[in-house]
C-alpha positions as a Markdown table, in Angstrom:
| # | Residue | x | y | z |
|---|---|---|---|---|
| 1 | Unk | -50.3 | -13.8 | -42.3 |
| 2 | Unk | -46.6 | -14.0 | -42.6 |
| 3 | Unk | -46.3 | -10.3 | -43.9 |
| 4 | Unk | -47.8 | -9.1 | -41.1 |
| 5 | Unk | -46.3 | -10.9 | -38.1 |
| 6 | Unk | -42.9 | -10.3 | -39.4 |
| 7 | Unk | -42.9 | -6.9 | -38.2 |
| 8 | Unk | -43.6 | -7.9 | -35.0 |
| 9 | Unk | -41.0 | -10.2 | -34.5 |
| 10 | Unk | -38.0 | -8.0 | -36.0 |
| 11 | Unk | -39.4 | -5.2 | -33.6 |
| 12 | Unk | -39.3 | -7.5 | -30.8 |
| 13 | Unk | -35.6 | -9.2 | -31.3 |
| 14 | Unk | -34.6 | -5.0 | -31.8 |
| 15 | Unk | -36.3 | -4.2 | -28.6 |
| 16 | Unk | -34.7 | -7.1 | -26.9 |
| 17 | Unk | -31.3 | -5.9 | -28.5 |
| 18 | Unk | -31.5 | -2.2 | -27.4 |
| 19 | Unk | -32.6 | -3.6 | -23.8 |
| 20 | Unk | -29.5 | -5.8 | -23.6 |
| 21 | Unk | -27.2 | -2.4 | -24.5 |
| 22 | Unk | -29.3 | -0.6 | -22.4 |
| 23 | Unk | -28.5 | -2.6 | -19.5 |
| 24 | Unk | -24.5 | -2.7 | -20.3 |
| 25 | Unk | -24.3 | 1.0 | -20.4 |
| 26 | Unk | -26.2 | 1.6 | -17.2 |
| 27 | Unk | -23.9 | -1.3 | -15.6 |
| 28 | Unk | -20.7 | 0.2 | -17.7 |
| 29 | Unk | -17.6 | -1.8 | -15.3 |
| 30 | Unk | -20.1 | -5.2 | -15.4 |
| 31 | Unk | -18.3 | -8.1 | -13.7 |
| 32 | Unk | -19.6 | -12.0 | -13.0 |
| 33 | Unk | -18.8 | -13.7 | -10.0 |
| 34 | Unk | -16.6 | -12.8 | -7.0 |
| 35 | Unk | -15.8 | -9.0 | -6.8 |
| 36 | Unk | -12.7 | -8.1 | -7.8 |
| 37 | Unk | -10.9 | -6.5 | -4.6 |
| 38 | Unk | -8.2 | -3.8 | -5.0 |
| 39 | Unk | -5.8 | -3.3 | -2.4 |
| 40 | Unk | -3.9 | -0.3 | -1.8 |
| 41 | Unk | -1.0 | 0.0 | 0.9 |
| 42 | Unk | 0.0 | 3.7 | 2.3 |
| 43 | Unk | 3.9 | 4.7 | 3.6 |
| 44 | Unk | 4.9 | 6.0 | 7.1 |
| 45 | Unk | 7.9 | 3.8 | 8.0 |
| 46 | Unk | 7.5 | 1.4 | 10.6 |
| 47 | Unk | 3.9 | 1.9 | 11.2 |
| 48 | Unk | 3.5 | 0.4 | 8.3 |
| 49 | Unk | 3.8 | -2.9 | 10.2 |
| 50 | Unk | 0.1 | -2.5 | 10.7 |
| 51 | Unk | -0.4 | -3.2 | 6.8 |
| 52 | Unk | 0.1 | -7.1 | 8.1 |
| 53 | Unk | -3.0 | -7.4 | 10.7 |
| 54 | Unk | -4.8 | -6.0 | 7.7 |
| 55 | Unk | -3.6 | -8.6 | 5.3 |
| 56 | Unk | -4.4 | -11.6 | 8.2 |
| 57 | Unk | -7.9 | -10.2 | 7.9 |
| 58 | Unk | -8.1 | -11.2 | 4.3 |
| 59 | Unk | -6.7 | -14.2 | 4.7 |
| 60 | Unk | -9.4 | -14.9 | 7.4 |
| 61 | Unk | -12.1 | -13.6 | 5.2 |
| 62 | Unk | -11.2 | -16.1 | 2.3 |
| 63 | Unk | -10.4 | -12.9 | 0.1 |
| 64 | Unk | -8.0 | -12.8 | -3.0 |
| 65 | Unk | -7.1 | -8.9 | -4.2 |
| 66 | Unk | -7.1 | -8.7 | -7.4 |
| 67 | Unk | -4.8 | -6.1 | -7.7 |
| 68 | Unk | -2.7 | -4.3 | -5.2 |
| 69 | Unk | -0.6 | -0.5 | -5.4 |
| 70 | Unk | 1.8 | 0.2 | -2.8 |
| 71 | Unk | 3.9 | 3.0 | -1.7 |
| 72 | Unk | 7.3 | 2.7 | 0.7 |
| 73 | Unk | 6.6 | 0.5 | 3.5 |
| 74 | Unk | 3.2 | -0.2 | 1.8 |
| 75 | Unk | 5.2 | -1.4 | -1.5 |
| 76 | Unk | 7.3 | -3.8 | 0.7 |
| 77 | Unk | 4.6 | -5.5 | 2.6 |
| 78 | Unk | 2.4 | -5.7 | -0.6 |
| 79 | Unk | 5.5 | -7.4 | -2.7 |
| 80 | Unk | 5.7 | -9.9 | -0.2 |
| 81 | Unk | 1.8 | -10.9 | -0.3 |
| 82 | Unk | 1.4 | -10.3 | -4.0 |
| 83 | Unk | 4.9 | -12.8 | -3.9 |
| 84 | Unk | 2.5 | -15.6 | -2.0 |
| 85 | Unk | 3.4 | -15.2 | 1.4 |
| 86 | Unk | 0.3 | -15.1 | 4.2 |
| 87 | Unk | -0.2 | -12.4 | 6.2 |
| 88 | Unk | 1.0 | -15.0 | 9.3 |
| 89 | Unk | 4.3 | -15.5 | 7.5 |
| 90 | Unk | 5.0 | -12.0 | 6.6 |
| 91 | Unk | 4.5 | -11.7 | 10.8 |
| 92 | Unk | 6.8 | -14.4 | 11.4 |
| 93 | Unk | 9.7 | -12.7 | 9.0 |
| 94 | Unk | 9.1 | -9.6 | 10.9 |
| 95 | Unk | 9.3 | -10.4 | 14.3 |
| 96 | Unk | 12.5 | -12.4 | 13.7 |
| 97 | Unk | 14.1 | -9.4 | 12.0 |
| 98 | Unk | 12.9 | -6.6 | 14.1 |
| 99 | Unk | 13.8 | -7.6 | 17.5 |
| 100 | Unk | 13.0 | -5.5 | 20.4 |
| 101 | Unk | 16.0 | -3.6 | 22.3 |
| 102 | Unk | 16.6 | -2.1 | 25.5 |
| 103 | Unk | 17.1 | 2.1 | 25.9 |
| 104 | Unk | 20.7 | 1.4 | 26.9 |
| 105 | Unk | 21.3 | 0.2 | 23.2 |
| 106 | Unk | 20.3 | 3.0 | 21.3 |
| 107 | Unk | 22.8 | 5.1 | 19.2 |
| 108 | Unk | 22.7 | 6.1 | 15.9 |
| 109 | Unk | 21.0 | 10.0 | 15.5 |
| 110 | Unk | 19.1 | 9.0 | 18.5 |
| 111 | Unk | 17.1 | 6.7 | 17.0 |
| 112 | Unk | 16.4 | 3.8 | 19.0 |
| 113 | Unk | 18.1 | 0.9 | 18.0 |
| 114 | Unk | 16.9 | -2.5 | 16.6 |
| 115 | Unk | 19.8 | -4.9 | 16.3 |
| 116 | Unk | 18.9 | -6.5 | 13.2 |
| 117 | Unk | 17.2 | -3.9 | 11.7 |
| 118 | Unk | 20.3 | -1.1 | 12.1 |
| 119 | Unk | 22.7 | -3.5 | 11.2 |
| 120 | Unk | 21.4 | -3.7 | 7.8 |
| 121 | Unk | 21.3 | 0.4 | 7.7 |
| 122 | Unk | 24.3 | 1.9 | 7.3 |
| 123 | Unk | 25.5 | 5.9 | 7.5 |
| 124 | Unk | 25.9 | 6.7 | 4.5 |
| 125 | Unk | 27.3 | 10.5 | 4.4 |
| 126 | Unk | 27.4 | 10.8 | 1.0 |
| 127 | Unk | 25.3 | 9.6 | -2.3 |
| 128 | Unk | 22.3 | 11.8 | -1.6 |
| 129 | Unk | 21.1 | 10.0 | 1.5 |
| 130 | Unk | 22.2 | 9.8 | 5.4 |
| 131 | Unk | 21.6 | 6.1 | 5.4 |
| 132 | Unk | 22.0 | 3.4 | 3.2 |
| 133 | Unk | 19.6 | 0.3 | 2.6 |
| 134 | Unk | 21.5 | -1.8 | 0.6 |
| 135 | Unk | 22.0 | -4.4 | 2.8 |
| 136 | Unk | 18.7 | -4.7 | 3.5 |
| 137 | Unk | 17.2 | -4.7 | 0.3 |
| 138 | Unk | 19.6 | -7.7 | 0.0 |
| 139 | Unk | 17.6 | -9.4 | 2.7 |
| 140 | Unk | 14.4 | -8.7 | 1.1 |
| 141 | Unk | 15.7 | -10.2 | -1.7 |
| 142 | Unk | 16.7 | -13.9 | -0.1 |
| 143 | Unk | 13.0 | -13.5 | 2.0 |
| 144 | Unk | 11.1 | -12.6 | -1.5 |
| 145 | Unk | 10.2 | -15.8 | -3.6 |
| 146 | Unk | 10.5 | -13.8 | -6.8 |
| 147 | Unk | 13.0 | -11.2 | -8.4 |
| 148 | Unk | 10.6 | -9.9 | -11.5 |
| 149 | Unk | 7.0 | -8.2 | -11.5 |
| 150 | Unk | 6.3 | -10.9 | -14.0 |
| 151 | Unk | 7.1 | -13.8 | -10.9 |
| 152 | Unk | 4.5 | -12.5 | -8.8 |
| 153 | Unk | 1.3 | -14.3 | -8.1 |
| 154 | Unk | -0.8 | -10.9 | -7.7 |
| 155 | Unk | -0.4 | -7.7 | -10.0 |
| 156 | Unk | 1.4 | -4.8 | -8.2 |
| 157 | Unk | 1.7 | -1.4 | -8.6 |
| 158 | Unk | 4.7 | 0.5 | -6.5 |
| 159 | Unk | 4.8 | 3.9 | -6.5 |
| 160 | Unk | 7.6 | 6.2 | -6.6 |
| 161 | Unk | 8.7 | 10.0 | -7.3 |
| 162 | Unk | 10.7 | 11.8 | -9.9 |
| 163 | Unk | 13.6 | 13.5 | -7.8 |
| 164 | Unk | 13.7 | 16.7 | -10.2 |
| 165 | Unk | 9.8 | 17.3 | -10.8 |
| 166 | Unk | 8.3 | 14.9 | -8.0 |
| 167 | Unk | 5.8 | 13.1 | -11.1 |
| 168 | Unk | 4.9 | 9.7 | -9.9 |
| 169 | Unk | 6.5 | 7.0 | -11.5 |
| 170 | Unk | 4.3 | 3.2 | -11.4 |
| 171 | Unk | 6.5 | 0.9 | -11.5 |
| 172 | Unk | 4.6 | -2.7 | -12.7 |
| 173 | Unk | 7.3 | -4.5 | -14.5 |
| 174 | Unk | 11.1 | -5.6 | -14.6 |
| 175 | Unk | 13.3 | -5.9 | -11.6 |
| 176 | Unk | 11.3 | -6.2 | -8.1 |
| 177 | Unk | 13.9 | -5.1 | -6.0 |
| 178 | Unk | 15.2 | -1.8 | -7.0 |
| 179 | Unk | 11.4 | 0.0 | -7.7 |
| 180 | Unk | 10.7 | -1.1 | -3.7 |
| 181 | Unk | 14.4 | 0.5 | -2.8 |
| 182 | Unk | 13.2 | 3.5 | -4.6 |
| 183 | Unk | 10.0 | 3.8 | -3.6 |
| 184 | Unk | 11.6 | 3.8 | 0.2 |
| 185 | Unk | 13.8 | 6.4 | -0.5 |
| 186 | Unk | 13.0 | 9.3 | 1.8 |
| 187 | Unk | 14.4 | 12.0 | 0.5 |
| 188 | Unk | 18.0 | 13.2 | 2.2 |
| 189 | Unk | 17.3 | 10.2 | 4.4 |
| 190 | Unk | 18.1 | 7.1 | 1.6 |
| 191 | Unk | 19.8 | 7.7 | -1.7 |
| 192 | Unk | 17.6 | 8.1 | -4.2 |
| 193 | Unk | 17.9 | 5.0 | -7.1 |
| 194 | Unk | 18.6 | 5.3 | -10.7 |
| 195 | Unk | 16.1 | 3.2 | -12.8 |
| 196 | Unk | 16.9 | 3.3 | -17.1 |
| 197 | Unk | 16.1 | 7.0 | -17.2 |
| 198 | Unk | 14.7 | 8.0 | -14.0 |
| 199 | Unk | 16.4 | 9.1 | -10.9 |
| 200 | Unk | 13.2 | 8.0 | -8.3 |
| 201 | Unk | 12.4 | 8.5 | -4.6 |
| 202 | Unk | 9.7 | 7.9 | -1.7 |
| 203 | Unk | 6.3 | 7.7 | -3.8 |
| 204 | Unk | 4.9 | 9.3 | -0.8 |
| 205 | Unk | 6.7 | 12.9 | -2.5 |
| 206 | Unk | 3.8 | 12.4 | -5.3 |
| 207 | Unk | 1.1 | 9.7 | -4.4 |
| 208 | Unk | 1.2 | 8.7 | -0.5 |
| 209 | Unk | -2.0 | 6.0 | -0.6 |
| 210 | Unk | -2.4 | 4.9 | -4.4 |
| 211 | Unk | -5.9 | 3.7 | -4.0 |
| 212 | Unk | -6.5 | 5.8 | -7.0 |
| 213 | Unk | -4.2 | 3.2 | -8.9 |
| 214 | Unk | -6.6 | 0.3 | -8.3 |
| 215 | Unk | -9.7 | 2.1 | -8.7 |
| 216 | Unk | -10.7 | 1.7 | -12.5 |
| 217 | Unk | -9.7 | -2.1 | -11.7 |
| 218 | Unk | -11.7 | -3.2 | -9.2 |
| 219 | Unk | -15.6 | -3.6 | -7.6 |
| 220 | Unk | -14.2 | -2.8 | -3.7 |
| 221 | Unk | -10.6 | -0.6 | -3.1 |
| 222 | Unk | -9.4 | -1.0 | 0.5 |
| 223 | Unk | -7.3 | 1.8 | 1.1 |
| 224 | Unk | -5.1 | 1.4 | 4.8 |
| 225 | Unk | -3.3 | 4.8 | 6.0 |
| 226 | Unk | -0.5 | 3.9 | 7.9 |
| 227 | Unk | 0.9 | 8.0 | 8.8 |
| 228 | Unk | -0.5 | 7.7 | 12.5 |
| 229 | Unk | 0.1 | 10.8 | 14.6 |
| 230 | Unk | 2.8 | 11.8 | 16.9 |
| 231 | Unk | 3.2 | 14.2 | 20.1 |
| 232 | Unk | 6.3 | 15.4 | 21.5 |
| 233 | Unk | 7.0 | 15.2 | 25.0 |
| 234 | Unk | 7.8 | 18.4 | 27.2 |
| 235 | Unk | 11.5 | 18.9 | 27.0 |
| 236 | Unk | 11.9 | 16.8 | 24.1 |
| 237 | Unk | 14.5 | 18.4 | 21.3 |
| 238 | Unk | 14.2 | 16.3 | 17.9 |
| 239 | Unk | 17.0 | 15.5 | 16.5 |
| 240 | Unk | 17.8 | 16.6 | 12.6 |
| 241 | Unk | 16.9 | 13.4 | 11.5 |
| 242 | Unk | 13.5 | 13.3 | 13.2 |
| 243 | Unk | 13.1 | 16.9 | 12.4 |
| 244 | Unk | 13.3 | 15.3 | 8.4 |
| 245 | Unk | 11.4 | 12.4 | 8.6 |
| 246 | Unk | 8.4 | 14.1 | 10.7 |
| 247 | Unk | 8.6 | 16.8 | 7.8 |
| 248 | Unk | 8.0 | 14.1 | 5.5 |
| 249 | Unk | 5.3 | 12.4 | 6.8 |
| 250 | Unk | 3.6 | 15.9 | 7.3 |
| 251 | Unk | 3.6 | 17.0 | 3.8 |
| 252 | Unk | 2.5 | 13.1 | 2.7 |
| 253 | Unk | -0.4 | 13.4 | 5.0 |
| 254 | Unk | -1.2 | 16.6 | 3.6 |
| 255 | Unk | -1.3 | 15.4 | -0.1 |
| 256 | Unk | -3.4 | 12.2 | 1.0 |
| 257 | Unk | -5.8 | 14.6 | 2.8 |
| 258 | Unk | -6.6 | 16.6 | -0.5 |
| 259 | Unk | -6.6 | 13.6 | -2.7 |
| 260 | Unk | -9.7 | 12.6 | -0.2 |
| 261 | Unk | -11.7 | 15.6 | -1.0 |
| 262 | Unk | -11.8 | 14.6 | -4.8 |
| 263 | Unk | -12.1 | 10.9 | -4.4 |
| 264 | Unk | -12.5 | 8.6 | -1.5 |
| 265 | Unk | -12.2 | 4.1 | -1.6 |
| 266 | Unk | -14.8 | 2.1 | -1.0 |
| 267 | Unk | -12.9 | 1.2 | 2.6 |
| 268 | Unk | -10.5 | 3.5 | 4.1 |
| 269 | Unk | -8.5 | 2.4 | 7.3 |
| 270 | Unk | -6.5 | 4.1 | 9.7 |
| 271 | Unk | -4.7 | 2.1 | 12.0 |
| 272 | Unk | -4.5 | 4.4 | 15.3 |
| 273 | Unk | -0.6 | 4.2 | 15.4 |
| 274 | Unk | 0.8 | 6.6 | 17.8 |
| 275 | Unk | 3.9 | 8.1 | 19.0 |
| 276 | Unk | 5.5 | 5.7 | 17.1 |
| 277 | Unk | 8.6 | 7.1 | 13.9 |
| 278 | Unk | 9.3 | 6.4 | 11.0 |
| 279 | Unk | 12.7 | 3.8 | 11.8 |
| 280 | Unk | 11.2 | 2.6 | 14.9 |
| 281 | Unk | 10.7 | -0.5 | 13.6 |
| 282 | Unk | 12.1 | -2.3 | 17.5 |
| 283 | Unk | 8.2 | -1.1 | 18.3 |
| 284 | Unk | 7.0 | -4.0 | 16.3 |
| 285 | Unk | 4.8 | -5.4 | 18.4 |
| 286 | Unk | 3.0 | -2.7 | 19.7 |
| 287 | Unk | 2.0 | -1.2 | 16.1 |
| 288 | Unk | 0.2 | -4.7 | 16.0 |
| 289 | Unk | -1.6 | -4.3 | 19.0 |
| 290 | Unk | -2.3 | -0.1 | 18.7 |
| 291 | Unk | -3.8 | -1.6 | 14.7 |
| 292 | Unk | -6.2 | -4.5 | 16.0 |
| 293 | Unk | -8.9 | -2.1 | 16.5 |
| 294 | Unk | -8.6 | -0.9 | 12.9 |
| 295 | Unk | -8.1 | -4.9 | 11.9 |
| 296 | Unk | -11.8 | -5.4 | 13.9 |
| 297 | Unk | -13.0 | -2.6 | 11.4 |
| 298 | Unk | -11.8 | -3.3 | 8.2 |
| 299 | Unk | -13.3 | -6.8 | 8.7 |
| 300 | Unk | -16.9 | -5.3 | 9.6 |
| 301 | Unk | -16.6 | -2.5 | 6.6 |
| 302 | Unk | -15.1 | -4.9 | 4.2 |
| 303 | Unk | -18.7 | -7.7 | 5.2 |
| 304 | Unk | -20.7 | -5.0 | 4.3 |
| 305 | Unk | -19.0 | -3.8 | 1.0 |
| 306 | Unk | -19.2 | -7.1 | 0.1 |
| 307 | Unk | -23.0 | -7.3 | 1.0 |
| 308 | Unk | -23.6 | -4.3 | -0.6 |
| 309 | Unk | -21.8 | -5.5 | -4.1 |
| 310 | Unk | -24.2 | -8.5 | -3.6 |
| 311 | Unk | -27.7 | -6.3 | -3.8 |
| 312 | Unk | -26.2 | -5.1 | -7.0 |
| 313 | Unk | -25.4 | -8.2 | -9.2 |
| 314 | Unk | -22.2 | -7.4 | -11.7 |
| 315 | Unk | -21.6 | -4.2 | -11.1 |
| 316 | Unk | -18.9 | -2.2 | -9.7 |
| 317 | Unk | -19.5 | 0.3 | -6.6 |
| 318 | Unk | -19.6 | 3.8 | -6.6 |
């Protein structure tokens, strides 16, 4: 009797083997619990002020990225939540620094000026860029808990270009504070920053929204586009400088739009930001009121992603 039941169990501990492999292969990118969430954080200057409403969101929504990339503005903002600071106290950093001004106070190359905000930008004729942002990298630095990737309480990715060949560059470890200088270094606008080898710029030159940076990480990637649209008034004669930085933003849109046709995030959001440029950061408050619409929708996308990851126990959307 032995003899011939054995057989039958060694087919049925193989068959319960090959089921088991089966079932990881088919659910390749298997994960238990709570979804892991990637977060990834576009450029476009001041409007990306909005990146903070979207951050509040999470914070109301009880959710933890596990990950985040960021590029420019989208590398500053994420530094400071992947650092441990609430979307609320990013706010409050912000509206202290950029402080609304009057017209009869605006100067330098026509842009309008913010008091705190200029006085930490300085012309800077020569070194590659018309500005300078020292100074207020140095402020970043006293606001940021942290000096080193490795301080940080979430992983982050910021991006940044290659000057000669425009090859992204991901920077993840080492010094916090030059790979954000870098990766806000419009070109001909801020002086591009030497890093060991690398002589880096904007990451919006290669990789505008690196949502493809978290992908491979993550169950849900939330991918907020901060480039907004502009119009230009009848009569209205840009000046060099906005001629530069709307030239920038043009061609970053246009990379970010072909990038989409080969591979979209689980939630994409586009804060409606309008008529609003690059350095106008003064305009603080009403990028957070043109972006609650787009907070309202990343909340109701983000429910049902989640929902969605829930009907499909362990494994990671498509």
């Amino acid at each position: 009797m032995s003899d011939t039941h054995t057989p039958l169990t060694l087919s049925r501990r193989t068959f319960l083997q090959l089921s088991v492999a089966s079932a990881l292969v088919a659910c390749s990118g298997c994960s238990s619990g709570e979804p892991r969430v990637g977060l990834a954080l576009g450029g476009g200057g001041a409007k990306g002020l909005a990146h903070i409403l979207m951050l509040e969101t999470l914070d109301e929504m009880g959710i933890r990225p596990h990950i985040i990339a960021g590029t420019s503005i989208g590398a500053i903002i994420g530094a400071l939540y992947a650092a441990g600071l609430s979307g609320k106290q990013i706010r409050a950093q912000i509206e202290q620094f950029f402080v609304d001004q009057s017209d009869a106070e605006r100067s330098l190359f026509r842009l309008p000026k913010s008091l705190r905000w200029l006085d930490f930008i300085d012309p800077a004729f020569a070194g590659g860029g018309l500005l300078d942002s020292t100074d207020f990298i140095a402020w970043l630095g006293e606001v940021l808990p942290v000096r080193n990737f490795s301080g940080l309480k979430i992983p982050l990715k910021v991006i940044t270009a290659e000057l000669l060949t425009g090859r992204e560059v991901i920077m993840k470890s080492g010094a916090l504070l030059p790979a954000l200088q870098a990766s806000m270094a419009v070109p001909g606008v801020f002086p591009p920053v030497q890093i060991k080898n690398f002589t880096l710029v904007d990451g919006g030159v290669a990789n505008p929204l690196p949502y493809d940076r978290v992908q491979d990480e993550c169950d849900i990637v939330i991918a907020i586009d901060v480039s907004g649209r502009r119009s230009i008034a009848n009569g209205e004669t840009p000046s060099s400088l906005g001629v530069l930085l709307q030239g920038f933003t043009v061609m970053s849109r246009n990379i970010l739009l072909e990038k989409l046709k080969q591979q979209r995030p689980t939630v994409f959001i586009q804060p409606d930001i309008r008529d609003v440029k690059i350095l106008e950061f003064y305009k603080a408050r009403e990028i957070f009121e043109q972006a609650r619409p787009a907070q309202q929708q990343l909340a109701r996308e983000l429910k049902w992603a989640m929902r969605l990851r829930g009907n499909r126990p362990g494994c990671t959307l498509v």
